[in-house]
C-alpha positions as CSV (number, residue, x, y, z in Angstrom):
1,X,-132.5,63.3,-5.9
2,X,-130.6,60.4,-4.9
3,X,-131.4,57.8,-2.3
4,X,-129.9,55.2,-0.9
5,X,-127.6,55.0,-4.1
6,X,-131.2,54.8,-6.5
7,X,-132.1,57.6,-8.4
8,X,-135.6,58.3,-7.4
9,X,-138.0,60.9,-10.0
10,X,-141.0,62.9,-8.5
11,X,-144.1,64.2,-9.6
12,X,-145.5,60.8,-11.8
13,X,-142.6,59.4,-12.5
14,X,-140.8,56.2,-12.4
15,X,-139.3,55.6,-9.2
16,X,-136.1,53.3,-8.5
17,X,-135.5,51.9,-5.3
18,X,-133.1,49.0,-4.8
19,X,-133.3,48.1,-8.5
20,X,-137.0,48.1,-8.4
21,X,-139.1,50.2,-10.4
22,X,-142.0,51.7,-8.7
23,X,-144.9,53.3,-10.5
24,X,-146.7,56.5,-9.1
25,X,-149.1,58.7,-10.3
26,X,-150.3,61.1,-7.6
27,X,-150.8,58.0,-5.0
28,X,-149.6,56.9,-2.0
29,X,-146.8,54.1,-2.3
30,X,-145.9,52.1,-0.1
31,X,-142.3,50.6,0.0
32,X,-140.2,48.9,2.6
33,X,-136.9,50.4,2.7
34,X,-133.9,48.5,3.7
35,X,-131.4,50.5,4.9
């Protein structure tokens, strides 16, 4: 699943978002996207 040009990995995984890696696991995350 692409977005926004990141590559962005469900289900507790590492998520990319404008070069930043965002850890999940089953939460909520909150992240300002700049579009």
């Amino acid at each position: 699943m692409k977005h926004g040009g990141a590559v962005v990995k469900h289900g507790g995984a590492v998520v990319k978002h404008g070069g930043a890696v965002v850890k999940h696991g089953g939460a909520v995350v909150r992240a300002v996207v700049r579009s």
